[in-house]
Backbone as CSV, one residue per row, in Angstrom:
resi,resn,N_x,N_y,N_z,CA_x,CA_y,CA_z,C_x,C_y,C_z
1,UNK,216.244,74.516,91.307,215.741,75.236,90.150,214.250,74.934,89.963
2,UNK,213.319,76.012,89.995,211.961,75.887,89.753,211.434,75.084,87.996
3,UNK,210.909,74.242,88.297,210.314,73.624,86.893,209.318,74.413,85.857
4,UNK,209.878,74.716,84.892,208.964,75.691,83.746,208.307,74.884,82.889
5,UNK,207.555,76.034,82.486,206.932,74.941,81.319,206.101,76.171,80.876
6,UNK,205.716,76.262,79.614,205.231,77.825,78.101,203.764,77.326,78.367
7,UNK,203.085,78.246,78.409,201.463,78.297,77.311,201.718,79.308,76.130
8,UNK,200.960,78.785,75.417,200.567,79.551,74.174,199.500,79.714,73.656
9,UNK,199.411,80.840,73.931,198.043,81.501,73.963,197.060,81.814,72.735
10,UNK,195.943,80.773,72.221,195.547,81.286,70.642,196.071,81.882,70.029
11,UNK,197.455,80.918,69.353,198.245,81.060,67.876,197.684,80.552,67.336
12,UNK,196.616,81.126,66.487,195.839,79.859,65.213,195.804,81.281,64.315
13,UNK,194.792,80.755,63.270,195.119,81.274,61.864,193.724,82.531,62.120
14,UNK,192.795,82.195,62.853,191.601,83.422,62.335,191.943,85.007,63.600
15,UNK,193.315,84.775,64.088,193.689,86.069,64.970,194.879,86.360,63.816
16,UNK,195.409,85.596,62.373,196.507,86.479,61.645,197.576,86.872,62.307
17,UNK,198.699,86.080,63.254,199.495,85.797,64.141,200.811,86.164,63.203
18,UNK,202.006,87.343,63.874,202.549,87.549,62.542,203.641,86.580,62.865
19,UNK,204.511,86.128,61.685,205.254,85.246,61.984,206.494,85.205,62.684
20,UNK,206.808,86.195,63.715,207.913,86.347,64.353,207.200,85.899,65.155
21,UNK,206.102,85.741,66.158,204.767,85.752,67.000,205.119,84.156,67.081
22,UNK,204.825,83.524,65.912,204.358,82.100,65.580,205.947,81.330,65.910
23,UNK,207.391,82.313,64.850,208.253,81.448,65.637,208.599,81.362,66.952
24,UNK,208.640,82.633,67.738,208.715,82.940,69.031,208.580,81.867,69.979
25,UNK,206.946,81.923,69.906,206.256,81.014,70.275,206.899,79.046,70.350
26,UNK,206.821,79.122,69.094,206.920,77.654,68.305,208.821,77.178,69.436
27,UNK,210.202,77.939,69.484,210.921,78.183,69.729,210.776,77.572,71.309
28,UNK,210.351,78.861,71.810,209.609,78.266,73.558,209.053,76.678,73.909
29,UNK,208.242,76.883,73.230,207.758,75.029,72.938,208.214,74.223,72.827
30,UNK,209.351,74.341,72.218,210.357,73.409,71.786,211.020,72.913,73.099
31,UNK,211.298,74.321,73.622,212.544,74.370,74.856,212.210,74.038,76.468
32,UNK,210.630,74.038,75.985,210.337,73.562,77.421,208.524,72.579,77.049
33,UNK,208.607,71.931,78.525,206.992,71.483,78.446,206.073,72.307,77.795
34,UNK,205.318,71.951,77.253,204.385,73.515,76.415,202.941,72.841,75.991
35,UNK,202.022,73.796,76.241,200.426,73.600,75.749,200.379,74.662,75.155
36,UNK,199.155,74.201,74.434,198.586,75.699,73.710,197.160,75.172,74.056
37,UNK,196.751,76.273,73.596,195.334,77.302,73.988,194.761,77.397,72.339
38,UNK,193.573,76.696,72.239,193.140,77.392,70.619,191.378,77.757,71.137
39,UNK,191.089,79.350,70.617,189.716,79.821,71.153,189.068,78.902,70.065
40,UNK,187.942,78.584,70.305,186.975,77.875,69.434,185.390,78.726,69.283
41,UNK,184.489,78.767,68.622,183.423,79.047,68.602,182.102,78.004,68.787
42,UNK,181.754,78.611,69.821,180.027,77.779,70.350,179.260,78.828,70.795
43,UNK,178.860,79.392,70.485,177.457,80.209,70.943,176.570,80.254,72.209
44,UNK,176.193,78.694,72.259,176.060,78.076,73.098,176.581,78.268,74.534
45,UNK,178.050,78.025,74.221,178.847,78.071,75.527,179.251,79.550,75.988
46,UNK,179.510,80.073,74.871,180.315,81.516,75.042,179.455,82.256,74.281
47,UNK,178.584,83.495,74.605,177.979,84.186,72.900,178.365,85.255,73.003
48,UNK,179.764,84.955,72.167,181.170,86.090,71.419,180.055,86.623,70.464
49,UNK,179.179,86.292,69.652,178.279,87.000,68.864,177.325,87.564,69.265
50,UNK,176.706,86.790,70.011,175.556,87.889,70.677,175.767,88.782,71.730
51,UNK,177.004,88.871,72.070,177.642,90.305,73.018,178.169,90.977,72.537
52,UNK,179.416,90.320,71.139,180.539,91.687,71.056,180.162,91.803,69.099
53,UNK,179.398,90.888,68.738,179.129,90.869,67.250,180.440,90.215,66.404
54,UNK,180.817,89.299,67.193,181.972,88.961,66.314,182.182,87.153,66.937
55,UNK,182.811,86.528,66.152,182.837,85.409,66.896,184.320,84.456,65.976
56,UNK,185.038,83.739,67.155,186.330,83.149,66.462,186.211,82.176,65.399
57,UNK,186.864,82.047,65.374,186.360,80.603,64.317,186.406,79.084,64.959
58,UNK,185.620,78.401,64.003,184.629,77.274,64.870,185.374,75.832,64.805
59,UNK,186.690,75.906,63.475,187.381,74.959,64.203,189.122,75.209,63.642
60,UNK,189.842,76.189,64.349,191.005,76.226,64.236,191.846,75.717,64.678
61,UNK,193.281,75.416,64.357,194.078,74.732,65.258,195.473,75.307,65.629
62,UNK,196.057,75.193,66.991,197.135,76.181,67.180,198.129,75.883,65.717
63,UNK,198.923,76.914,65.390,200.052,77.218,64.442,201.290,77.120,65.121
64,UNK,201.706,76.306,66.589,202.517,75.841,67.149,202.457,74.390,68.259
65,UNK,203.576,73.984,67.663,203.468,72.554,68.003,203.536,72.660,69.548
66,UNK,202.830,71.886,70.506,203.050,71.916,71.667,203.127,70.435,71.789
67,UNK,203.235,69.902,73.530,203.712,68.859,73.931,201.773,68.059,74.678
68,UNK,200.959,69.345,74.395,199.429,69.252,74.653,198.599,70.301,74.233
69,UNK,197.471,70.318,73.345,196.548,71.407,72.838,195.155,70.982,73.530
70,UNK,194.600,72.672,74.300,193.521,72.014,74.609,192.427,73.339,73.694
71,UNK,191.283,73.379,73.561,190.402,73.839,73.413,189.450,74.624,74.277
72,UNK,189.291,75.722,74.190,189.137,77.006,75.071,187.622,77.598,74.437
73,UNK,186.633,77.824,75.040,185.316,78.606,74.155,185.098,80.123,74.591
74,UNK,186.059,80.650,75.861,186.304,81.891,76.263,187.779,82.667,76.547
75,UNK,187.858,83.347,77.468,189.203,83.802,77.057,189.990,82.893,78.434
76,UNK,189.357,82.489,79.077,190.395,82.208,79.951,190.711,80.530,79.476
77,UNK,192.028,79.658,79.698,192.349,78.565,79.833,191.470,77.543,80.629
78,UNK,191.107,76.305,80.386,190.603,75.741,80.908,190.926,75.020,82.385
79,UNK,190.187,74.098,82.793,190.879,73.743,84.194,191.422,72.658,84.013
80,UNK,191.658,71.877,82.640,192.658,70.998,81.895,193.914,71.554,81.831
81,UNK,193.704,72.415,81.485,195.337,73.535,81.454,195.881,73.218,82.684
82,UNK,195.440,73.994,83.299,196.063,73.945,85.135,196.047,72.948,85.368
83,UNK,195.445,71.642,85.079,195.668,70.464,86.063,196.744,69.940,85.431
84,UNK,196.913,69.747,84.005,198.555,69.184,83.119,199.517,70.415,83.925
85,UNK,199.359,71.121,84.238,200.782,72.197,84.667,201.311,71.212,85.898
86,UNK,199.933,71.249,86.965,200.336,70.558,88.251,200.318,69.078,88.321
87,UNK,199.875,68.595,87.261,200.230,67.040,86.834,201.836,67.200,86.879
88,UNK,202.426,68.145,85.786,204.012,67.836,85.650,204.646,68.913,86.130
89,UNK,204.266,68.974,87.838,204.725,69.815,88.890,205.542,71.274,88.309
90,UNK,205.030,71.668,87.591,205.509,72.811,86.890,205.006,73.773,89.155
91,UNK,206.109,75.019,88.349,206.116,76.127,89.138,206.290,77.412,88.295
92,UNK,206.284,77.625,87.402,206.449,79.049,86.745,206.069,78.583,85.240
93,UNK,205.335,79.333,84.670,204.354,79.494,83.387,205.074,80.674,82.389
94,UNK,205.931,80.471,81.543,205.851,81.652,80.930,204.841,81.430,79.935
95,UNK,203.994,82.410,79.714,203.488,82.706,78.881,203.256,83.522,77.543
96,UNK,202.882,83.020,76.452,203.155,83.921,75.267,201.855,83.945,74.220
97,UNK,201.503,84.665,73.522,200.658,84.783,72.086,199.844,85.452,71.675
98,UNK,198.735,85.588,71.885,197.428,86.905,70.998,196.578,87.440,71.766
99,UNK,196.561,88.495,71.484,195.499,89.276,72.609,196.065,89.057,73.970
100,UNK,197.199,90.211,73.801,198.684,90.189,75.763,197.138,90.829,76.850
101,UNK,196.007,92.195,76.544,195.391,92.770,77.203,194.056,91.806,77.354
102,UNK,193.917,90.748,76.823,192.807,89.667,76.623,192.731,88.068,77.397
103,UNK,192.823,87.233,76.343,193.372,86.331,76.207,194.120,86.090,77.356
104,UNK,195.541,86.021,77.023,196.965,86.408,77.615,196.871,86.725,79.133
105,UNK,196.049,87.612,79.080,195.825,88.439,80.598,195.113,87.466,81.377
106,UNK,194.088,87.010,81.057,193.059,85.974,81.035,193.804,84.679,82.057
107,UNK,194.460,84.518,81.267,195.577,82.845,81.079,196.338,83.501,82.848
108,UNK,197.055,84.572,82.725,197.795,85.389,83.622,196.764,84.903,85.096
109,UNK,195.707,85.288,85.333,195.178,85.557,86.236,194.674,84.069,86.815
110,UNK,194.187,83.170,85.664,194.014,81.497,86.166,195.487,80.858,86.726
111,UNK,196.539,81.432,85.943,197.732,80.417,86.641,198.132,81.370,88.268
112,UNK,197.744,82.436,88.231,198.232,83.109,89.422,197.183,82.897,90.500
113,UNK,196.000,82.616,90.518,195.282,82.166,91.174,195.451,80.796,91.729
114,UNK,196.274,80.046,90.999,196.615,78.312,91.116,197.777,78.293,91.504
115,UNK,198.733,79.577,91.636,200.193,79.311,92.504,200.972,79.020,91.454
116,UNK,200.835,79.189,89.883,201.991,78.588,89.060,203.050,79.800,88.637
117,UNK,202.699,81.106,89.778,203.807,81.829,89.041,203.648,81.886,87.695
118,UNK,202.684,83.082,86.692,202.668,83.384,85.432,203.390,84.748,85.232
119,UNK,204.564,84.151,83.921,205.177,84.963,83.633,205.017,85.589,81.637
120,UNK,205.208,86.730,81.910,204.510,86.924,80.274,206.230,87.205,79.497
121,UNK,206.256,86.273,78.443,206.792,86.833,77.613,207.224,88.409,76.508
122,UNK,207.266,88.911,76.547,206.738,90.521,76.116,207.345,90.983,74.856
123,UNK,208.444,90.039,74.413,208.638,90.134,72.637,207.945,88.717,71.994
124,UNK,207.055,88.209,72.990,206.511,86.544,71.984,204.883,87.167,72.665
125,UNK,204.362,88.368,72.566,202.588,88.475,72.419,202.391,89.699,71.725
126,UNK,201.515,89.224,70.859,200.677,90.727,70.808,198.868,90.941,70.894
127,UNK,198.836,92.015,70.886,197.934,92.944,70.996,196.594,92.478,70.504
128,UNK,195.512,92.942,70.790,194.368,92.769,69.808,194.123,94.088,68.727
129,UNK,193.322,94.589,68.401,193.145,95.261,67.397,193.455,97.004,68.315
130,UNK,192.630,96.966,69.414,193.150,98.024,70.335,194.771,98.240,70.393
131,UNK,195.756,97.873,70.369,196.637,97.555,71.029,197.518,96.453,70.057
132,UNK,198.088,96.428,69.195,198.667,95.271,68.325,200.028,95.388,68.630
133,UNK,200.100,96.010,69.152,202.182,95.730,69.784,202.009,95.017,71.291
134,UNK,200.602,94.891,72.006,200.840,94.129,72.999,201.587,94.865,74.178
135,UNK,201.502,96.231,74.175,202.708,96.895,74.954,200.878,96.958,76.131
136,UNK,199.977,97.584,75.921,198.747,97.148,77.464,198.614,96.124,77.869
137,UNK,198.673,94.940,77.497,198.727,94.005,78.205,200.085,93.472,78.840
138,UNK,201.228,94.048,78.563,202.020,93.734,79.520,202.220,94.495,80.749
139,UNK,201.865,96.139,79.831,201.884,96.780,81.928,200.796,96.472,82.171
140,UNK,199.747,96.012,82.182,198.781,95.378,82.927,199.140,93.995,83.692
141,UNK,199.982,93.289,82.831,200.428,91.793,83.530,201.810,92.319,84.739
142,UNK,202.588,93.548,83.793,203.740,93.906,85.409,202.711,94.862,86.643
143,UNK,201.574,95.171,86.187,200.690,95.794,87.289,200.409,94.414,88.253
144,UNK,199.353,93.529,87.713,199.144,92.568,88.499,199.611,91.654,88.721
145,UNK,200.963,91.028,88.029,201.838,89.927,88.592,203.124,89.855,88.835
146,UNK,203.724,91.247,88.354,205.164,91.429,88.035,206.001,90.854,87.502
147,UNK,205.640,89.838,87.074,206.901,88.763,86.062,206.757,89.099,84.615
148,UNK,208.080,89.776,84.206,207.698,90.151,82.933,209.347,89.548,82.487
149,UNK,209.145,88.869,81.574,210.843,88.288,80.772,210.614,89.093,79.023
150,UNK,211.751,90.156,78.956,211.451,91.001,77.850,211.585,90.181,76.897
151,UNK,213.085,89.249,76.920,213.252,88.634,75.370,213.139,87.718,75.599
152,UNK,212.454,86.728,74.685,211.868,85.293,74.462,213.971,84.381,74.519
153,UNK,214.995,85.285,73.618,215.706,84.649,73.899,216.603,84.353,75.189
154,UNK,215.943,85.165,75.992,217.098,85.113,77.154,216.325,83.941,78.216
155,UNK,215.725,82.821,78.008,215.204,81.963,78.105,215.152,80.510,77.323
156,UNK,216.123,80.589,76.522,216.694,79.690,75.955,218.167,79.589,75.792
């Protein structure tokens, strides 16, 4: 049996995460190894303001308990992320949380590049403001990775 283990993808408070989202999420975490992802604001590092006129907030914290939280200043996961996955020989990533066509997608493309098999959750993400049901970023994630698990419960 391949070893799993959840990301969770910026569940914090300045993306307004609705709360089926947050338990979903929170649920997964529970049930397996789990990190989260919280976007942060630096200018500096990332300029979310001086490109798109908007910028996250500067110090939020995920709204689900994980087993490790790291801190993110763009959309993709850090290379802390990936190295705790292959620290605790994980092989398959499901993934879940905000911005499925963003974010989410983001996260998708670093663990599939690293061999961890990323799989998207598709009733535990949603959408950004384009898109708030999250339904583009999952045929975008069954376009480029094909692992799509519809219900968060059929994984527990």
């Amino acid at each position: 049996m391949r070893k799993q283990a959840v990301l969770v993808v910026d569940v914090q408070p300045c993306f307004n995460p609705p709360d089926r989202l947050v338990s979903r999420s929170q649920l997964l975490a529970d049930h397996f190894p789990s990190i989260a992802t919280v976007i942060r604001y630096n200018e500096e590092i990332v300029p979310f303001f001086g490109q798109l006129g908007w910028k996250p907030s500067a110090n939020d914290e995920s709204l689900v308990r994980t087993k490790a939280m790291f801190v993110k200043h763009g959309y993709r996961p850090t290379n802390e992320v990936i190295n705790l996955f292959k620290e605790w020989s994980v092989e398959q990533v499901f993934v879940c949380g905000v911005q499925a066509e963003t974010c989410v997608l983001a996260a998708g493309f670093a663990l599939f590049d690293e061999g961890l098999n990323p799989t998207i959750v598709s009733d535990a993400v949603v959408g950004s403001k384009l898109d708030r049901s999250g339904q583009l970023g999952v045929d975008l994630w069954k376009h480029h990775f094909g692992n799509v698990v519809e219900k968060h419960t059929d994984l527990l």
